[in-house]
C-alpha positions as CSV (number, residue, x, y, z in Angstrom):
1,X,-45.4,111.8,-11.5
2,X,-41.9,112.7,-10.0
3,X,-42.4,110.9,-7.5
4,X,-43.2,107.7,-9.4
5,X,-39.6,108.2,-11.7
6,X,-37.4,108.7,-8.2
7,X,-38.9,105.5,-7.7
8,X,-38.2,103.6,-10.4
9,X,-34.9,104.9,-10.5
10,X,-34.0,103.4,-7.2
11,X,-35.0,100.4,-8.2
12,X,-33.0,100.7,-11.1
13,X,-30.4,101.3,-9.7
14,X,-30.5,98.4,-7.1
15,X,-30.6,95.9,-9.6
16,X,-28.0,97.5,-11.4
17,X,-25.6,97.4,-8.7
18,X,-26.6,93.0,-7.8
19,X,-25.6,92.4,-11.3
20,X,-22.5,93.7,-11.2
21,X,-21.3,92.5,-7.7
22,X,-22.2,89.0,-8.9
23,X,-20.4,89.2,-12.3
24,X,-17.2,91.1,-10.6
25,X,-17.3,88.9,-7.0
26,X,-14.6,86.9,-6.8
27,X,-15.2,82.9,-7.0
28,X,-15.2,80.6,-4.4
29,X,-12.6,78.4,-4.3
30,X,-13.2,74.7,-5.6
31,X,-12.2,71.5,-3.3
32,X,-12.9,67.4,-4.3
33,X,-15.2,65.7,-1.8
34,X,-13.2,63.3,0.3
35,X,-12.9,59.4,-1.0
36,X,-15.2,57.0,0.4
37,X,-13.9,53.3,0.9
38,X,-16.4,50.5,-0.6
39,X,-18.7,48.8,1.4
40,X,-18.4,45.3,2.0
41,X,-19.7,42.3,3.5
42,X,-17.7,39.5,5.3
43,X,-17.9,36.4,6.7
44,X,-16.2,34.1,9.6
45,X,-13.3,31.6,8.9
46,X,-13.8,27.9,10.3
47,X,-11.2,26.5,11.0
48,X,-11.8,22.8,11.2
49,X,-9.7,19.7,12.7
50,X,-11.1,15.9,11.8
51,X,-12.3,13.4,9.1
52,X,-12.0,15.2,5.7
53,X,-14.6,14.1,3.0
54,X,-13.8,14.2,-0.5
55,X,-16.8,15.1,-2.5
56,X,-18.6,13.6,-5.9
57,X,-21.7,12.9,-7.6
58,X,-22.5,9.9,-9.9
59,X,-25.6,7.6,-11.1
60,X,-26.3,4.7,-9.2
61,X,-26.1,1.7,-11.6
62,X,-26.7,-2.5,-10.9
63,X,-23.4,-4.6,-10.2
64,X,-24.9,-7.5,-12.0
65,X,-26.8,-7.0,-15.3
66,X,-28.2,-9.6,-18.1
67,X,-30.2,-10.5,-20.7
68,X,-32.2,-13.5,-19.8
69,X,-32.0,-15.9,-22.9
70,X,-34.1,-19.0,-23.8
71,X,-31.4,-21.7,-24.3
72,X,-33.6,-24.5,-25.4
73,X,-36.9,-23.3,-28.0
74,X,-40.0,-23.5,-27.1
75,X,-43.1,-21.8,-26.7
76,X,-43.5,-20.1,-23.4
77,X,-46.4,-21.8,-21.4
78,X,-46.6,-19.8,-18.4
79,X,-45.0,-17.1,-16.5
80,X,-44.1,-15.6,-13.2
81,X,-46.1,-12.2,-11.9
82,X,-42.5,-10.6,-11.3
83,X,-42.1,-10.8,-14.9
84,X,-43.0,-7.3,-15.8
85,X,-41.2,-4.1,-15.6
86,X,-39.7,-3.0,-12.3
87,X,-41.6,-6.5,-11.3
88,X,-38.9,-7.9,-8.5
89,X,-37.9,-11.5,-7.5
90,X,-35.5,-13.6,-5.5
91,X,-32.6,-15.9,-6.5
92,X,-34.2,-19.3,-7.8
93,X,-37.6,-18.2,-8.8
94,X,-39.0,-19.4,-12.2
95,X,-39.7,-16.4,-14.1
96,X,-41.0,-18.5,-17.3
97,X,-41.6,-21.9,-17.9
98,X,-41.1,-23.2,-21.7
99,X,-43.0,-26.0,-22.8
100,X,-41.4,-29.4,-21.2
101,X,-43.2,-31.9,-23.3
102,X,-40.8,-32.9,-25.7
103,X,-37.8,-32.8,-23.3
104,X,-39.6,-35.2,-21.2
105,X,-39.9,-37.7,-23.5
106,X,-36.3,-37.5,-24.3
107,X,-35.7,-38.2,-21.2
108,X,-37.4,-40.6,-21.0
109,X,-36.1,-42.0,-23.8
110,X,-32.7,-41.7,-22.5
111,X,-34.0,-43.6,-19.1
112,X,-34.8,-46.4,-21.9
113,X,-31.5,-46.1,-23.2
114,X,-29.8,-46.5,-20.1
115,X,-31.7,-49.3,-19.1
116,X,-30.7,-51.2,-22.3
117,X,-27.2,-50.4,-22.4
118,X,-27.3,-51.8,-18.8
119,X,-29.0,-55.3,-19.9
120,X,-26.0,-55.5,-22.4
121,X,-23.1,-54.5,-19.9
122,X,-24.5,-57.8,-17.7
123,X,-25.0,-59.6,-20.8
124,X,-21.9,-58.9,-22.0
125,X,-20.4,-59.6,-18.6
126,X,-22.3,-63.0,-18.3
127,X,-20.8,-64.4,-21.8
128,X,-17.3,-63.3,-20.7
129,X,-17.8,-65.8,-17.7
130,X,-19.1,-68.2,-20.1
131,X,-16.0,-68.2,-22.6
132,X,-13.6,-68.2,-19.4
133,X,-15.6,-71.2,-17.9
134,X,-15.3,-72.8,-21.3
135,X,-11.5,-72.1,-21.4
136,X,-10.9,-74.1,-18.1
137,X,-12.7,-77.4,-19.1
138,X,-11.2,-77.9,-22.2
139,X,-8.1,-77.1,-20.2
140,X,-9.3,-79.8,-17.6
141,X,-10.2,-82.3,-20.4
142,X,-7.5,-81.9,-22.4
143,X,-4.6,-81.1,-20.3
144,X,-2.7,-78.8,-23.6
145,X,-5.0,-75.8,-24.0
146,X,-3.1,-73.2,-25.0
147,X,-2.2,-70.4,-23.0
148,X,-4.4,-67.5,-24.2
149,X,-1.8,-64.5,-25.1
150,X,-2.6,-60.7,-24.5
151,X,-3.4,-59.8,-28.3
152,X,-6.9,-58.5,-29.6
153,X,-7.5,-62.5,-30.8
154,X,-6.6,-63.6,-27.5
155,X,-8.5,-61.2,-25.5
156,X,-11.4,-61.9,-28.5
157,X,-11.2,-65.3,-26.9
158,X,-13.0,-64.3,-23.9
159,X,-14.7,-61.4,-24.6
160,X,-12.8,-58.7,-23.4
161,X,-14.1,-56.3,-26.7
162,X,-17.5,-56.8,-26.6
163,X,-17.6,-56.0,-22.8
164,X,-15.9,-53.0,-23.0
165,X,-18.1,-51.8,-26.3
166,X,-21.1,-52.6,-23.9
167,X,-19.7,-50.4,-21.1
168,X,-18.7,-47.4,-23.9
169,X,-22.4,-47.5,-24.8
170,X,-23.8,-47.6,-21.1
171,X,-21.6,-44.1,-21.2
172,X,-22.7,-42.9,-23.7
173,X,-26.4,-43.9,-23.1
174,X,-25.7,-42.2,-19.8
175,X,-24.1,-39.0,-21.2
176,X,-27.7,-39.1,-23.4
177,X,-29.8,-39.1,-20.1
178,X,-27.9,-36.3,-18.4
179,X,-28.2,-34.2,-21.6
180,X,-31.7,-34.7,-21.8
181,X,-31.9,-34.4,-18.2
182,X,-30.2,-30.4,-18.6
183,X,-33.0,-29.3,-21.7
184,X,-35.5,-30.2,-19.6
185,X,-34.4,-28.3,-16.7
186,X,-33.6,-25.0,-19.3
187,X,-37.2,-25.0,-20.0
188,X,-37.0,-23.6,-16.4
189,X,-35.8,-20.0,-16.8
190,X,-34.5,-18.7,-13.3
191,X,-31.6,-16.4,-12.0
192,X,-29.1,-17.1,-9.5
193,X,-29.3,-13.8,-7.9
194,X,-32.4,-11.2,-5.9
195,X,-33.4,-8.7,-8.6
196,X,-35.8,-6.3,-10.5
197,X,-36.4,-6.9,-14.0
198,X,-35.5,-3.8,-16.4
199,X,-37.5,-5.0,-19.3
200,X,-39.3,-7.5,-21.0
201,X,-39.5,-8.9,-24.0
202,X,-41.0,-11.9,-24.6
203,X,-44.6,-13.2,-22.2
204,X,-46.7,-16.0,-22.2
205,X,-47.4,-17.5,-25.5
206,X,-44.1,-16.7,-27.4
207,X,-42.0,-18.8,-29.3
208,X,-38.6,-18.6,-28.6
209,X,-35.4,-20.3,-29.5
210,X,-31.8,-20.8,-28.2
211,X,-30.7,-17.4,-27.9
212,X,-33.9,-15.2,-27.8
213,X,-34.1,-12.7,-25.2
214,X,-37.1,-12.9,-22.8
215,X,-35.8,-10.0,-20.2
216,X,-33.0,-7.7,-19.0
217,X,-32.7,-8.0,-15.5
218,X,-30.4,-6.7,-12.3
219,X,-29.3,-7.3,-9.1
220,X,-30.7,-5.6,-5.9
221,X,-28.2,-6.9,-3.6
222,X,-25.9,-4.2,-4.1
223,X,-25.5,-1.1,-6.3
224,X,-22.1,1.0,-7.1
225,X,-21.5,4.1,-7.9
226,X,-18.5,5.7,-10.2
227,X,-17.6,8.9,-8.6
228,X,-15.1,10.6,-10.9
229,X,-12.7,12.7,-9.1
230,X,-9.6,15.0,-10.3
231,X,-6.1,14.2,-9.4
232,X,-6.2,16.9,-7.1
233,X,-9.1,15.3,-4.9
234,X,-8.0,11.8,-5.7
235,X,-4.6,12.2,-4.0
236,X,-6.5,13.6,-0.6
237,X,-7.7,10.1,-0.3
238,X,-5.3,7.6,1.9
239,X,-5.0,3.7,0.8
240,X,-7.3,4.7,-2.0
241,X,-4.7,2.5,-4.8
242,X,-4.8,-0.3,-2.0
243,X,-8.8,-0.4,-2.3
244,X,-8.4,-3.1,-5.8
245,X,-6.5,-5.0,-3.4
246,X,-9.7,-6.0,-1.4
247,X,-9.3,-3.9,1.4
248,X,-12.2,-4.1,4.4
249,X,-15.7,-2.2,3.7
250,X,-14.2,0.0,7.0
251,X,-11.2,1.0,5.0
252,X,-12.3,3.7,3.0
253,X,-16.5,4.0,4.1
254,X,-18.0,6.5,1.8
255,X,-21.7,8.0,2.5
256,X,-24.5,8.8,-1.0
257,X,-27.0,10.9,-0.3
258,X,-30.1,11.8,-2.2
259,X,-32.9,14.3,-2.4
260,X,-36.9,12.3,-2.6
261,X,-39.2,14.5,-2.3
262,X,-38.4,17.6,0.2
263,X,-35.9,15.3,2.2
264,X,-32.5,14.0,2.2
265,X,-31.8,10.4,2.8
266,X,-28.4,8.4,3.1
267,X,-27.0,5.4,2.5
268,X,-23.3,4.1,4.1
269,X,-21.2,2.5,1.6
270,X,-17.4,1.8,0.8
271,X,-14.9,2.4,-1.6
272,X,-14.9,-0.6,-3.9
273,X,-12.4,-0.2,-6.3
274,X,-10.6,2.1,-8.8
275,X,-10.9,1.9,-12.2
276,X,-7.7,0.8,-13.9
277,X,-7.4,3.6,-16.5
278,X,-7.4,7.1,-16.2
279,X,-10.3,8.7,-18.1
280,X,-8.8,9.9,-21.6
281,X,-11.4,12.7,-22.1
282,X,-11.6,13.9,-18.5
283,X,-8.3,13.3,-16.8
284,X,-10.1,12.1,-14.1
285,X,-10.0,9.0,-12.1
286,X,-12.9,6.8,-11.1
287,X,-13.8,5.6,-8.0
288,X,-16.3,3.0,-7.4
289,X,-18.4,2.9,-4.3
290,X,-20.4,0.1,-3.4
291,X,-23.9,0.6,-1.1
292,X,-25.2,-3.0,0.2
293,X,-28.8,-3.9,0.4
294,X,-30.1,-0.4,-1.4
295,X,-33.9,-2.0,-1.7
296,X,-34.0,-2.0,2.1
297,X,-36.6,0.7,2.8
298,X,-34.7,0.9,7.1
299,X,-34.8,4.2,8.6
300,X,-32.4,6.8,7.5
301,X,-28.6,6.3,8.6
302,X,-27.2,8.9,11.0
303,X,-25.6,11.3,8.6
304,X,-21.7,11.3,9.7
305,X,-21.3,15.2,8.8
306,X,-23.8,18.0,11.1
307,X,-24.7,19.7,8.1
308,X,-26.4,16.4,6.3
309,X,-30.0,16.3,7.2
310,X,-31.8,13.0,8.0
311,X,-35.3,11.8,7.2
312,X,-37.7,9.1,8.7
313,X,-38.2,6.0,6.1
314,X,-36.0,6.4,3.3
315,X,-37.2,4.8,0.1
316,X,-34.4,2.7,-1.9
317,X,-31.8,3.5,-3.7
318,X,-32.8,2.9,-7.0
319,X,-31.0,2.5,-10.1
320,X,-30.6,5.7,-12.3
321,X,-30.8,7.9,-9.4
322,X,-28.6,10.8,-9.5
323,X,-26.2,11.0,-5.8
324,X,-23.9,13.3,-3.6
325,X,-21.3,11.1,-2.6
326,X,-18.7,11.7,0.4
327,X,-15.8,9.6,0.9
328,X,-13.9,9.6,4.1
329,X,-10.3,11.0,2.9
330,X,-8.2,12.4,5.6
331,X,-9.4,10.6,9.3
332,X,-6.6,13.3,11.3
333,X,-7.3,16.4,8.9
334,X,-7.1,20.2,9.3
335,X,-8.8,22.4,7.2
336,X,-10.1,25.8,6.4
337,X,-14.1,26.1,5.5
338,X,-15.4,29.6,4.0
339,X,-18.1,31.0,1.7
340,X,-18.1,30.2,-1.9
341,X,-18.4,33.5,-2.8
342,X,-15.1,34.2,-0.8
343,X,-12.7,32.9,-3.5
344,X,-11.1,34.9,-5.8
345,X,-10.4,32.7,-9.0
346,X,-7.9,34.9,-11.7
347,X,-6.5,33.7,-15.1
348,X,-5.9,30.1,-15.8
349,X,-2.6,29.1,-14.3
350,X,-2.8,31.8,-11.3
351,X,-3.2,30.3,-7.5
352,X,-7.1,31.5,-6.5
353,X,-7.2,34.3,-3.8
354,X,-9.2,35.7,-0.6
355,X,-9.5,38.9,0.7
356,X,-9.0,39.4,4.2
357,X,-9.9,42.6,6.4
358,X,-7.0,43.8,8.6
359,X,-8.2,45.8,11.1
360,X,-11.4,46.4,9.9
361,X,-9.8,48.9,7.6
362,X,-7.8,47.1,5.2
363,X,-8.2,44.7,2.4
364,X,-5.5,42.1,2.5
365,X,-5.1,39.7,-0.4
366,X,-4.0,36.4,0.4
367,X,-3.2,33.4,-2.2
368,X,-4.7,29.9,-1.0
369,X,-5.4,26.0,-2.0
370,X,-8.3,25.2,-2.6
371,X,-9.4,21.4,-1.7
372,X,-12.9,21.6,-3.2
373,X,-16.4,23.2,-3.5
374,X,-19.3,21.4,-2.4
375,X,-22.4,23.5,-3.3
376,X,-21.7,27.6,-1.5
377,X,-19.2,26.1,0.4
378,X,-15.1,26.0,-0.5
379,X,-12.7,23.7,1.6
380,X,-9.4,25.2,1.7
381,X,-6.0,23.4,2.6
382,X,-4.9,25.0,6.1
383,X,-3.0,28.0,6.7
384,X,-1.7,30.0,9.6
385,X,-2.8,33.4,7.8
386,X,-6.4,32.0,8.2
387,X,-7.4,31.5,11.7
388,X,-11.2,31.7,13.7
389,X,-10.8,35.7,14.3
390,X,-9.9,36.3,10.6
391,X,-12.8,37.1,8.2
392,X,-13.4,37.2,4.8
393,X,-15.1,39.8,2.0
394,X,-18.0,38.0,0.4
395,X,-18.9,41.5,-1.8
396,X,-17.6,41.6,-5.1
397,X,-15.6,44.9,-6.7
398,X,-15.0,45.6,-9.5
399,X,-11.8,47.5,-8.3
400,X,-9.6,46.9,-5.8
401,X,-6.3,46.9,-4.9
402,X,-3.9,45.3,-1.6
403,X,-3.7,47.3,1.6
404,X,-6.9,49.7,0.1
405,X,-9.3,50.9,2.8
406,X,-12.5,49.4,3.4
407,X,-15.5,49.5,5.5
408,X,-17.2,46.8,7.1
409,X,-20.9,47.0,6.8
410,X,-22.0,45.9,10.4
């Protein structure tokens, strides 16, 4: 039982002597972990000498576009299998004919006419002879007939009025014909140009008078497109005021691109025109390219940029469609391409930024000028700072400062 105290003591005492070299120990001393620079991700500069495209989008929309009208009435008596919607035609084709029976027989009523008129012109004619030949054997006869004098009695005297009311009514009689002549050719309905009709609105067995619309209808011989562009893009473009001044297609060539299906196609077209007013709500100003021949389904046009894929048969370039547009600004250009997500845009009014790795250590902010942004890609105006061996920080932070240290994930 002794035995079994000592023992406890011991242990006692052990315990005792931990606690109080752990409350009485003196405590290590405390020391902040080093900082850690922010990982981040970067990206090449490419630095790029050549044509500079200006980019846009716009709708593709008809340069010609009207509402086909009956001008004479009628009730339509047969009509042309284009006439349907999206039902396509060429310049000349008669798209509806409108009954012709009555404006045949005016005209040939007005034939009638003319033919009478002309009896009385040479009847007219032959009675004028007649009083003159009259006139010169009394003369004869007599030897004193007067001399006939140049008033209306003395012209009446051979005729001279009733010729001359037989040639205003061959005129007119005339005038009747060719009028007769133009209704019947209106029951005719055509258009002077290829096209694709929008709508329709009137078919076989209508009634329709001067006026009443039978079809809206465009032009497939060319389409345009109104790119609108800020000043700050606009002004990249050289000759682009000159372009209203009929400058060649070659001046100012523009490509439009569009997505059908899961490929790309394009199209080459030109700078038109500009718009004469600057866009009140926008600020912007609007340029008009022109694509010929945008029906023609030809093989895809060699895209003038690497980075714009081509396709095998494109389909046309129909009306309505929504387009990328690219048009040639700068032929002798050099310019700085990096990553969208490279610029650094601040408060309204402030120049955008990039940051730039120095050494592989240090972020360096640098201001730049942006041209444009064409899907993850941002054109900037060229600087010496940004050269092919300087790269870029794609990562985002939500704090940093110039000249902090970095690391570079590899």
């Amino acid at each position: 039982m002794k035995s079994y105290l000592i023992g406890a003591g011991v242990i006692g005492a052990g315990i005792l002597l931990a606690v109080l070299l752990g409350v009485f120990a003196p405590a290590p001393e405390k020391s902040s972990p080093p900082p850690s620079a922010p990982l981040v991700r970067t990206a090449p500069v490419d630095v790029r000498t050549g044509s500079l495209y200006v980019h846009g989008t716009g709708t593709v929309r008809p340069t010609e576009e009207i509402t086909l009208t009956a001008e004479v009435a009628g009730r339509i008596v047969s009509t042309n299998r284009a006439l349907v919607s999206g039902g396509r035609f060429e310049a000349g084709d008669v798209l509806a004919q409108i009954d012709p029976s009555d404006y045949r027989n005016a005209v040939r009523q007005a034939q009638a006419g003319v033919t009478q008129a002309e009896f009385a012109v040479l009847q007219a004619e032959e009675e004028m002879a007649v009083a003159r030949e009259e006139y010169e054997r009394i003369r004869e006869r007599t030897g004193s007939a007067p001399e006939p004098d140049s008033t209306d009695l003395g012209r009446l005297v051979f005729r001279e009025p009733q010729l001359r009311q037989a040639e205003a009514n061959l005129e007119s009689a005339r005038a009747s014909l060719d009028n007769a002549e133009t209704r019947l050719q209106r029951t005719r309905i055509s258009v002077p140009f290829n096209g694709i009709v929008r709508t329709r609105q009137a078919t076989r067995g209508s009634y329709v008078g001067p006026g009443t619309p039978i079809a809206t209808v465009y032009a497939t011989d060319a389409v345009e497109i109104v790119v609108s562009l800020p000043s700050s893009k606009a002004q990249l473009i050289d000759e682009l005021w000159g372009a209203n001044q009929s400058l060649s297609p070659n001046a100012l060539p523009a490509t439009v691109r569009t997505s059908f299906g899961n490929s790309t196609f394009s199209w080459d077209g030109f700078v038109d025109r500009v718009e004469g007013a600057i866009d009140e709500q926008t600020r912007t100003v609007d340029v008009v390219v022109r694509v010929q021949n945008p029906y023609e389904t030809l093989p895809t046009v060699a895209p003038r940029r690497s980075e714009q894929p081509g396709g095998g048969a494109r389909p046309p370039l129909a009306v309505g469609a929504f387009v990328n547009v690219d048009i040639q600004a700068r032929r002798d250009a050099r310019y700085v391409v990096i990553p969208r997500s490279a610029l650094r845009t601040r408060e309204t009014g402030v120049p955008p930024t990039v940051w730039t790795v120095a050494g592989d250590t240090l972020l360096v902010e640098r201001r730049v000028q942006p041209i444009q942004t064409v899907e993850n890609t941002t054109y900037l105006a060229a600087d010496p700072a940004l050269t092919p061996d300087t790269r870029v920080i794609t990562s985002d932070l939500r704090v940093y400062s110039d000249s902090m240290k970095v690391r570079v994930q590899q």
